[in-house]
N, C-alpha and C positions, 0 to 999 in steps of 0.2 A: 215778380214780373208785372206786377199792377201798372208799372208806368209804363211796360211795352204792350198794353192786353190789347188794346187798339191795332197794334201792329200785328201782331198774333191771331186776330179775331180775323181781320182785313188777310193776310194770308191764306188760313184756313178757309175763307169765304171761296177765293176768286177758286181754288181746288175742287170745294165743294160745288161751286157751280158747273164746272168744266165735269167734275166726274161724279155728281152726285154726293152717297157714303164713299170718302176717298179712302178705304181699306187700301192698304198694299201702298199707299204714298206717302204714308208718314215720314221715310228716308227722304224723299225730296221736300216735302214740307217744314222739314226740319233744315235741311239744308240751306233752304231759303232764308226762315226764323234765323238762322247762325249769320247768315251773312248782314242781314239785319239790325239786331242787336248785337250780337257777338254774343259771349257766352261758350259753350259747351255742348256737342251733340254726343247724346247718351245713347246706345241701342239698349234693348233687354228682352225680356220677354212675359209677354200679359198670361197669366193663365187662364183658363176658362174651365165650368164643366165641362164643357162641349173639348176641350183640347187648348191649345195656345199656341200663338203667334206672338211675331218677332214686332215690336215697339219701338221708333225710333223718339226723342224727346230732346229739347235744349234747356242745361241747367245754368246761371246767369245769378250771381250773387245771391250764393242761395237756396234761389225758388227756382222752380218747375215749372214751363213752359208746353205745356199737353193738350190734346184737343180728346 
């Protein structure tokens, strides 16, 4: 995704600035990234010590699209 990290970075930004850490948007974040490059939106889920949540991602020839 090198050739879209710009796009990706510039997404994640304008989120980031609206909500801060954008925990819980990754679904719309990604949704956005999909319509943009195209590609593939992945769900799954992150584990943590602490427990785990649900990760939304677009995969795109490839690579992995993830903030």
């Amino acid at each position: 995704m090198i050739e879209h990290q710009s796009t990706i970075d510039r997404i994640y930004a304008g989120f980031k600035a609206v909500y801060g850490y954008p925990q819980g948007k990754c679904g719309q974040i990604a949704e956005k990234i999909q319509k943009e490059i195209g590609g593939e939106i992945v769900a799954g889920l992150l584990v943590f010590i602490t427990g785990e949540r649900e990760h939304w991602w677009v995969e795109k020839d490839g690579e992995t699209s993830t903030q």
